[in-house]
C-alpha positions in Angstrom: -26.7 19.8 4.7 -27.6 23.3 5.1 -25.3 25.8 3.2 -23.4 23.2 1.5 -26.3 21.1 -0.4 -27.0 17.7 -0.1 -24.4 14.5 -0.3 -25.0 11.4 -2.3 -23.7 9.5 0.0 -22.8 9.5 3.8 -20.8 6.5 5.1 -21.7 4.6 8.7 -19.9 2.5 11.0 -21.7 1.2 14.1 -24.0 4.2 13.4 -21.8 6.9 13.5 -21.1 8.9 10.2 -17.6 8.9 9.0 -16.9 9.8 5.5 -19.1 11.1 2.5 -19.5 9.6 -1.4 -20.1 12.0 -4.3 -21.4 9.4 -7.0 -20.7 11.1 -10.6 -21.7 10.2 -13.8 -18.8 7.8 -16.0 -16.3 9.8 -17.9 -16.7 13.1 -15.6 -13.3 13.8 -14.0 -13.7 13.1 -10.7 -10.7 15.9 -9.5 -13.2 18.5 -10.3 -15.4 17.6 -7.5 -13.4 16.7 -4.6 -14.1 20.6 -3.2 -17.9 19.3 -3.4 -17.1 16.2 -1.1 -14.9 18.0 1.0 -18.4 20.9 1.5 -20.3 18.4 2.4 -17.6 16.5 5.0 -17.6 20.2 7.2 -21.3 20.5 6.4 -22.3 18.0 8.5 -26.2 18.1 10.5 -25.8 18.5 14.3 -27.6 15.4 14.9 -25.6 13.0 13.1 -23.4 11.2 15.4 -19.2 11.7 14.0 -16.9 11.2 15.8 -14.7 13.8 14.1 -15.9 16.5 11.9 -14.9 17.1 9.6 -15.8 13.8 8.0 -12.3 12.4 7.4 -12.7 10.1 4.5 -14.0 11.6 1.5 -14.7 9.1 -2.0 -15.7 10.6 -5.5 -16.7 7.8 -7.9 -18.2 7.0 -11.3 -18.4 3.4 -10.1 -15.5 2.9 -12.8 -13.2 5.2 -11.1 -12.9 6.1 -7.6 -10.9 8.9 -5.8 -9.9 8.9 -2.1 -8.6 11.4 0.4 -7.6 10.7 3.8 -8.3 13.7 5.7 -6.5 13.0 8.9 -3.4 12.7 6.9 -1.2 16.0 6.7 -1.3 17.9 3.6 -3.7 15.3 2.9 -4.4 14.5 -1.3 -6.8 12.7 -3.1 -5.3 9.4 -4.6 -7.2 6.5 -7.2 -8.1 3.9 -5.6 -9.8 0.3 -6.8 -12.2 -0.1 -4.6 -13.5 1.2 -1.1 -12.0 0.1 2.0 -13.4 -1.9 4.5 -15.4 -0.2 7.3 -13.1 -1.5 10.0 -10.1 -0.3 8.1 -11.7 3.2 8.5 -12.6 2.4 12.4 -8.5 1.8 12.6 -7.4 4.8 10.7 -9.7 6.5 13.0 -7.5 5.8 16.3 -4.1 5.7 15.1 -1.9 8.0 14.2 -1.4 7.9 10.2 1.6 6.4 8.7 2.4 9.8 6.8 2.3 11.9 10.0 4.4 9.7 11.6 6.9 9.4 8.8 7.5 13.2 9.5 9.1 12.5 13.2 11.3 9.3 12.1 14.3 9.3 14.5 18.0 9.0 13.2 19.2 6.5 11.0 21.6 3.8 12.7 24.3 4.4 10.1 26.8 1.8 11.5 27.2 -0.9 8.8 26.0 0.9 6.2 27.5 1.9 2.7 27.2 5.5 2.1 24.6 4.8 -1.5 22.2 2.9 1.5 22.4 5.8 4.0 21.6 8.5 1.2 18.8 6.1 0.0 16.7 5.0 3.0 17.1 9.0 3.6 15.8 10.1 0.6 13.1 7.2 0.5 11.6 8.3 3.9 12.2 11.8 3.1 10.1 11.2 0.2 7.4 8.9 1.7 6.7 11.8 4.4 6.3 14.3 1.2 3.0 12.0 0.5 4.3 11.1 -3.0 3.4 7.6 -3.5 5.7 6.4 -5.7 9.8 6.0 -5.2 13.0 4.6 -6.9 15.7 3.3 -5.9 18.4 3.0 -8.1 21.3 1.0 -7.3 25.1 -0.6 -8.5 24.5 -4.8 -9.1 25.9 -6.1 -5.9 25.0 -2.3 -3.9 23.2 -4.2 -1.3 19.5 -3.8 -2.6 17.9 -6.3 -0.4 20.1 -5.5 2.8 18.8 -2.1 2.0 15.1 -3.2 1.6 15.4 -4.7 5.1 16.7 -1.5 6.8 14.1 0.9 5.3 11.4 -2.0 5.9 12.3 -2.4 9.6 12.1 1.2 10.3 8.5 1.5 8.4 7.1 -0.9 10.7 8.9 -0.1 14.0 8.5 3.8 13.9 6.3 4.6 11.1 3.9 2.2 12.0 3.1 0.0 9.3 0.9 -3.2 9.3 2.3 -4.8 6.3 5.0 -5.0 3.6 4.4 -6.7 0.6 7.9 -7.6 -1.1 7.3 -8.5 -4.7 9.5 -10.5 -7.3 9.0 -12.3 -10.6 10.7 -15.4 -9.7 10.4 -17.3 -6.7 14.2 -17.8 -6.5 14.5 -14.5 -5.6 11.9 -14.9 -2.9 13.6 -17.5 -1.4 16.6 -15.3 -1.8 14.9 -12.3 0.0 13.4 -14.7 3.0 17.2 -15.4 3.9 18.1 -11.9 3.6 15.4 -11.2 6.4 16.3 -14.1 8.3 19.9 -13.1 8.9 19.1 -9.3 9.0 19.8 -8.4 12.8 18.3 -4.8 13.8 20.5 -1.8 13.6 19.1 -1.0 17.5 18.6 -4.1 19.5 20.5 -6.3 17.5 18.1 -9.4 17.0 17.2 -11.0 14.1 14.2 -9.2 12.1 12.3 -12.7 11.9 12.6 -13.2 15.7 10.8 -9.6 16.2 8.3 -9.7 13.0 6.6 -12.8 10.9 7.9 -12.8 7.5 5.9 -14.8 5.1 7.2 -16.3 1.9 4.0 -17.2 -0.2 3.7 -21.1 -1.3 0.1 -20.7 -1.7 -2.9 -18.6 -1.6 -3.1 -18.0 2.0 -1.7 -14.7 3.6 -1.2 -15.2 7.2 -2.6 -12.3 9.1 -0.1 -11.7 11.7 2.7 -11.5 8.7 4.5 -7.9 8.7 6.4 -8.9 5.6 4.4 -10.6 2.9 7.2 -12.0 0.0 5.8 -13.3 -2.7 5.9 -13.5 -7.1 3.9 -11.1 -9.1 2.2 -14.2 -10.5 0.8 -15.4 -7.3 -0.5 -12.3 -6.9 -2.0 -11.6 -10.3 -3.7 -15.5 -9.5 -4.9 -14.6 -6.5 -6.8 -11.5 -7.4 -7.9 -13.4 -10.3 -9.8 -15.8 -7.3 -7.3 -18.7 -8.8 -4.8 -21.3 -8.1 -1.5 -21.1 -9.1 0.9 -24.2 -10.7 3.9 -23.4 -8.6 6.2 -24.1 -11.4 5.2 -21.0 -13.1 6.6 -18.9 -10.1 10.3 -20.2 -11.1 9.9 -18.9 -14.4 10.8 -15.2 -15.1 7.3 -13.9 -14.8 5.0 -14.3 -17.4 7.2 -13.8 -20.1 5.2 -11.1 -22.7 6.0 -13.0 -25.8 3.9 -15.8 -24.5 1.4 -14.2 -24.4 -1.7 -13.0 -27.1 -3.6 -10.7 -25.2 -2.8 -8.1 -22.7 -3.6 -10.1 -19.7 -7.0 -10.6 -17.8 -8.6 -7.4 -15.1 -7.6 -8.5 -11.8 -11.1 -8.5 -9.3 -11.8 -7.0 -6.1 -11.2 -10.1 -3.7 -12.9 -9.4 -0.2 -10.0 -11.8 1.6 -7.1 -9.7 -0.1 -8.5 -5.8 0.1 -7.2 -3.0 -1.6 -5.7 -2.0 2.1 -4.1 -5.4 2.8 -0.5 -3.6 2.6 0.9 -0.6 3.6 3.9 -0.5 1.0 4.9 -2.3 -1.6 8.4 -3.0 -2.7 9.4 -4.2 -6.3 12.8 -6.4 -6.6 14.2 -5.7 -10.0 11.5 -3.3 -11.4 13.4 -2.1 -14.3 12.0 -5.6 -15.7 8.9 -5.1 -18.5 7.2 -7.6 -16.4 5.9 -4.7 -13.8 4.5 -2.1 -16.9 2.6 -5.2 -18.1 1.0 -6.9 -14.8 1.3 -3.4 -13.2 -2.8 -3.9 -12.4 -1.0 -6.3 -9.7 0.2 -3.1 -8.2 -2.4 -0.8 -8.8 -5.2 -2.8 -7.1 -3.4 -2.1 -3.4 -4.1 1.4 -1.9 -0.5 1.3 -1.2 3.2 3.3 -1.9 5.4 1.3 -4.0 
């Protein structure tokens, strides 16, 4: 690349160049280097074929750690991520608009039928989503309408914000059960229908995700077994988690799983995660490229 040195790494699909890979040594910290990758993603040769220059995805890793930034995101930032995406994940992100951008032109909330503590926090949520920061709380009063809530903000990341795929995670699979009702007698704000007769909702009972699902609900422990490449004894999903004083040792690295990628959802939300059970299997959560 003249002028701007030469990349490890430059990344292909169907031949045409798409993002760039500055491989670093272990232990080197990998922020210092993202204005290398970001050189070499303008300095582009003229006759490699790119659909967009810049190069829009740019990757720094150590092969322990890796760093990502999505350039065709505004105000776009470099965020950790487990693993590299798949190619055609890239291909999409390539011809859609991203979910950030379109975060920032959300239309009005539907207010009718909500408490005043749910308007102010789906406001604040999607206000804070659009900011890019990738992790929010919501903090609300036992019997405040958490879940009712959940389905409003959910419905509106999916219809106007464009998400594929919501992953709604609890640590007992009462509460799933509890939360697939919830969905099933939501009705949209707009058209009025129920939210399962516009969108598949999936409530886990094995490993399988159904691709067409826009709502994934499932227990942390499924999860942690299926990124583990394992089955899971479905009686341990009506227990409270993995309770931490059963256990010796902190629990096992989750595994990149090819049928589960780091990409699979777009957000994840965490039912009760006050509970110690999310700072202990929080690998669960830090495994998806995903805001939680």
């Amino acid at each position: 690349m003249p002028g701007y040195g030469e990349a490890d790494y430059l990344l292909f699909v169907d031949g045409k160049a798409l993002g760039v890979v500055e491989a670093k040594r272990d232990g080197e910290t990998l922020t210092h280097v993202e204005r290398q990758t970001e050189k070499y993603s303008v300095g582009l040769p003229k006759y490699v074929d790119a659909p967009v220059k810049p190069l829009p995805f740019r990757y720094e890793s150590t092969g322990a750690e890796t760093r990502f930034t999505n350039g065709l995101e505004p105000d776009a930032a470099s965020r950790n991520v487990f693993a590299f995406h798949k190619p055609e994940t890239l291909v999409d992100w390539l011809n859609k608009e991203t979910v950030k951008a379109r975060l920032r032109h959300m239309p009005p909330l539907a207010e009718e039928g909500l408490r005043k503590a749910q308007i102010i926090a789906i406001k604040n949520l999607e206000v804070s989503l659009a900011r890019g920061d990738r992790r929010a709380l919501i903090q609300m009063a036992t019997g405040g309408g958490k879940t009712f809530t959940a389905c409003n903000f959910i419905y509106r990341l999916i219809k106007y914000a464009g998400a594929r795929r919501v992953l709604f995670l609890v640590d007992r699979n009462n509460l799933g059960r509890q939360a697939l009702k919830e969905f099933q007698a939501f009705k949209t704000p707009d058209e009025q229908r129920p939210f399962t007769e516009l969108y598949n909702v999936q409530h886990m009972q094995s490993n399988k995700l159904d691709g067409v699902s826009k709502v994934c609900v499932s227990t942390i422990q499924r999860l942690y077994a299926m990124l583990q490449g394992k089955e899971l004894d479905t009686e341990l999903e009506e227990q409270a988690g993995f309770a931490q004083e059963t256990l010796k040792y902190e629990p096992p690295p989750v595994e990149y799983q090819p049928g589960l990628p780091i990409e699979t959802f777009d957000f994840i939300i965490t039912d009760e995660c006050h509970r110690s059970i999310y700072s202990l299997w929080r690998q669960v959560l830090e495994y998806f490229d995903a805001s939680t």
